[in-house]
N, C-alpha and C positions, 0 to 999 in steps of 0.2 A: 427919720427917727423911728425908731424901734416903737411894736407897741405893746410894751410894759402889761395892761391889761390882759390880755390876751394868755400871756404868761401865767401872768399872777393867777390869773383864775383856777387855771388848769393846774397849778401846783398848790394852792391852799389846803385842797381838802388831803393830798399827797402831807404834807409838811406840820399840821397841828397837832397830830399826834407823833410825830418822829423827833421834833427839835425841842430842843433843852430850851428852860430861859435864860435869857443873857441880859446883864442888868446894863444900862447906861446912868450910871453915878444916881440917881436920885430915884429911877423907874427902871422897870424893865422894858425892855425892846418887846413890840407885838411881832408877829410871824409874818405880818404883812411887814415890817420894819426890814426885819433880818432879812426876807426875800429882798427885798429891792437893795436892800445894801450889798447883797450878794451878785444881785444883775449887775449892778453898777461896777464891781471889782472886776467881774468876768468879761463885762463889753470893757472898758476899758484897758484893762491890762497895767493900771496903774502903780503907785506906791500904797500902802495902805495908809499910810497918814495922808495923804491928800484925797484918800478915798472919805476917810475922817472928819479931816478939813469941812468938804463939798454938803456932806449930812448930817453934821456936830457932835459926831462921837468922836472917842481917841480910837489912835490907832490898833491898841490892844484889843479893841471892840470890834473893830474889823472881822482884823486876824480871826479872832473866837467867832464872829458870824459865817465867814465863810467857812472855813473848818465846819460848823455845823450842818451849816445850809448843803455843803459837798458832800458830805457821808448821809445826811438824809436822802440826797436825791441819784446819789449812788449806788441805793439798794432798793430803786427803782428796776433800776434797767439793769499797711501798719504806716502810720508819717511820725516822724519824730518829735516831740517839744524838747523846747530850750530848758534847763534848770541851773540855778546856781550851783557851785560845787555842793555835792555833798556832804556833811559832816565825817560819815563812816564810808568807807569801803567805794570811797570816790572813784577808783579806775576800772569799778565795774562797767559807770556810768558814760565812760570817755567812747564815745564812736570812730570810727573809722578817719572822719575829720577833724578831730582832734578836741573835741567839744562835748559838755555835759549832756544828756539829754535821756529819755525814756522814749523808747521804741513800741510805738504801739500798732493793733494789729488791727484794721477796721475792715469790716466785708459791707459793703453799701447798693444800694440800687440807682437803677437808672435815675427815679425819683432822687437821688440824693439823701433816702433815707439810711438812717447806719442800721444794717440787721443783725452784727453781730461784733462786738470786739470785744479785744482782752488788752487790760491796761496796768500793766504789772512788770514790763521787764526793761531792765536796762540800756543802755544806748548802746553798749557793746556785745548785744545778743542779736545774731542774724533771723533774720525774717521767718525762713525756714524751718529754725527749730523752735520759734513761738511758736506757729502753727501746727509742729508735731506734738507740742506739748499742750496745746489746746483742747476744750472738749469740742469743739466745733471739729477736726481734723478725727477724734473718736468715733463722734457721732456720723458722720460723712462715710466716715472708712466702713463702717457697719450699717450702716444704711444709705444706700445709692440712692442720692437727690434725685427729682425728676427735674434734671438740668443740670448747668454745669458751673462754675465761677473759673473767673478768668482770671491770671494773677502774668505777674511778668516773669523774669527769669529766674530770681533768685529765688521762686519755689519747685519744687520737682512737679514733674508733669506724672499726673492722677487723671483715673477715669473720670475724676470729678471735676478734677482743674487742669484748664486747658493754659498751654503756656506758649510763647510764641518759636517757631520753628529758629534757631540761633543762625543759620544759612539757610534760608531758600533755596531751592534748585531747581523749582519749577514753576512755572505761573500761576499755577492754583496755590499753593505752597505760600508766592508771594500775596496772593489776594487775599488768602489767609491772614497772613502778619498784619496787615492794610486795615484789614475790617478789627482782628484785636485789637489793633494798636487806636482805634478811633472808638469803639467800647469802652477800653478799658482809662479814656481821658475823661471819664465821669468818675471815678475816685480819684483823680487828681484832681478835677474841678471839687468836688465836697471836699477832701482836704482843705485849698484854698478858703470853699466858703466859711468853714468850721475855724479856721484862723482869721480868717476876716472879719468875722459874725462876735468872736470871742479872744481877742485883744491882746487879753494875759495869756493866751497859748503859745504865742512869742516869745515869754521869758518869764518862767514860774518862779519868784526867789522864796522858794519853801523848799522842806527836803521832799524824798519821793515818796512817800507815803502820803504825804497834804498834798504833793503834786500830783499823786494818781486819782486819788477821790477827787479834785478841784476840774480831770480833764473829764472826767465820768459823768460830774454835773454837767459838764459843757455838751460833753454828746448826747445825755437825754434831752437839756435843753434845743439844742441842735435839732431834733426829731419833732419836738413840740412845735418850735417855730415853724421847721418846713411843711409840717402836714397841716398848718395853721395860714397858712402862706406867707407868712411875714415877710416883707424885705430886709435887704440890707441894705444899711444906712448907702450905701452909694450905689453905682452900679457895677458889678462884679466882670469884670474880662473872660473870657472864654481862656482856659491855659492852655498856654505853648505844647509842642510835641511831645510827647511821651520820650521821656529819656530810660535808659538802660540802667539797673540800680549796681551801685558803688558796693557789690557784696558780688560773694566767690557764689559761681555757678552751681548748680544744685544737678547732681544725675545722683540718680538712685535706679539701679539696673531691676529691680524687680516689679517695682511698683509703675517703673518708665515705661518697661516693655506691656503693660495692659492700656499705661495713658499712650503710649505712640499708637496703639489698635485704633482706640477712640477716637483720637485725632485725626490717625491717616482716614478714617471712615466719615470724618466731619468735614474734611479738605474734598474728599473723592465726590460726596453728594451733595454738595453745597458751594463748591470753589472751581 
């Protein structure tokens, strides 16, 4: 079982001055109310009238709690979520498999904590040019990290991000792909955890703007928990292989030919 506490504490003094009051029929809801009504939507992944049901508000009160509770802790702080269609400009949101969803863009660590994402773009927008249009890919480009982020194929290869060689041709080459490919199964494992941990990430039935602020909560909470050590409710599986992403290959000749330097000089002293 989650522990609630732990949460709660660390987000009160965050939350008493950001959220609005929200009446339930005869009172108002306190901030400790609205928080845990909002935990409970998020680990679950529920309906809102059963979320309702479970803490004896209606459903409407939900709705308006978490709405609140997600844009306060939103302005706190890429794997896909599921949404229901739409209202407006639905085939923005259709991906590559034929499905509603918001493509979002998380940079994480080995800890599993998230250092950076951006949660804003449609299901039908490639990896790639989130990131080009990021200010993290700004700030990167103009200031060379001391280190590098690894990404899989469907970003260009940068002095900054190291990407995996498409063909081997040599054994260092392959012991390269070997070692990224077992790094970079720690943002598939926080994926997983971050959908396991938060329920409703499964399937948001709000449009994408209550969809974006609702995953925004989930990944500040997401950092709370883990740097708090919380478990999760079960025991979480180590994931499968690193599979190769369902989006067109990424060369970019000018920016490639400085990350092939970096690369080949990473392969050469270390592979």
């Amino acid at each position: 079982r989650w522990n609630w506490v732990i949460l709660l504490n660390c987000w009160l003094t965050i939350t008493y001055n950001t959220l609005n009051t929200i009446t339930r029929r005869s009172h108002s809801l306190s901030v400790e109310e609205q928080v845990l009504i909002a935990l409970r939507f998020y680990a679950s992944g529920t309906f809102y009238q059963v979320v309702g049901d479970n803490v004896g508000v209606d459903k409407s009160t939900v709705s308006n709690v978490a709405k609140a509770v997600s844009i306060a802790l939103a302005i706190i702080d890429c794997t896909h979520v599921h949404i229901q269609a739409p209202h407006e400009r639905d085939w923005e949101y259709i991906n590559r498999k034929g499905r509603y969803r918001i493509n979002i863009q998380l940079v994480g660590d080995a800890d599993l904590i998230i250092t950076n994402c951006v949660v804003k773009w449609p299901g039908s927008v490639y990896d790639a040019r989130i990131l080009r249009e990021s200010a993290l890919y700004r700030e990167l480009q103009t200031n060379r990290p001391d280190g590098i982020i690894l990404g899989d194929s469907a970003y260009p290869l940068l002095p900054w991000l190291m990407t995996p060689f498409l063909a081997a041709t040599t054994p260092a080459q392959a012991r390269f792909n070997t070692a990224h490919c077992k790094t970079r199964c720690a943002i598939q494992r926080l994926n997983g955890v971050l959908k396991r941990r938060f329920a409703c990430l499964n399937y948001l039935r709000v449009e994408p703007q209550g969809a974006c602020n609702i995953i925004l909560a989930c990944i500040v909470l997401h950092n709370i928990a883990t740097r708090h050590n919380v478990p999760l409710c079960e025991v979480y599986d180590a994931p499968g292989p690193v599979e190769e992403p369902d989006q067109p290959l990424v060369f970019c000749r000018n920016e490639g030919l400085t990350g092939h330097v970096v690369r080949d000089a990473i392969v050469r002293n270390y592979f």
